[in-house]
N, C-alpha and C positions, 0 to 999 in steps of 0.2 A: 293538464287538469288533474287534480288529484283526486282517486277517490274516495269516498266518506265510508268512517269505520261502521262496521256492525256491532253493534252490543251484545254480546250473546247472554251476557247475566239478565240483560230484560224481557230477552226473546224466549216463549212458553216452549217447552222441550215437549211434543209430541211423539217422540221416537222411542221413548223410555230406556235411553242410553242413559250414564251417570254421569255427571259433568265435573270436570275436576281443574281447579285452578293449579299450575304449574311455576307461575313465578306472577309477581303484581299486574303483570299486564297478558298474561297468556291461559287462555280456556281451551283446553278437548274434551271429546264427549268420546268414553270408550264402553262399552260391551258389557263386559264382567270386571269387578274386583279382578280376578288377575290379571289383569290389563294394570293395574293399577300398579303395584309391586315394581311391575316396569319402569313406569316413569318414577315412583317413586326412588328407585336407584339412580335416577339419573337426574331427578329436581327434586331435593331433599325437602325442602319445602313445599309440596304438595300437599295440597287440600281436598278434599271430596267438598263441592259445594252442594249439592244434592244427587239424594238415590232414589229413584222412580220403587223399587223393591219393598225398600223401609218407609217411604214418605218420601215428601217433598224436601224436608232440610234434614241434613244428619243431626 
């Protein structure tokens, strides 16, 4: 039985982590901006989908 995906782009971020799209089909939620740098070396196409910090959407 397979199990069913989570959406995390429709799921309310209560943690106030920043959620960052890493490739079309891959979301994590990191901590700081410099968490960010990281993946961004390693998925050049990284996106910040939102910052709890500055708002809701960059």
């Amino acid at each position: 039985m397979r199990r069913s995906r989570v959406n995390l782009a429709d799921k309310p971020d209560e943690t106030g982590r920043i959620r960052v799209r890493l490739d079309h089909r891959t979301i994590v939620l990191i901590k700081s901006m410099d968490k960010f740098a990281y993946w961004k070396e390693r998925y050049p196409k990284a996106e910040v989908l939102d910052d709890p910090a500055k708002g809701r959407k960059p």
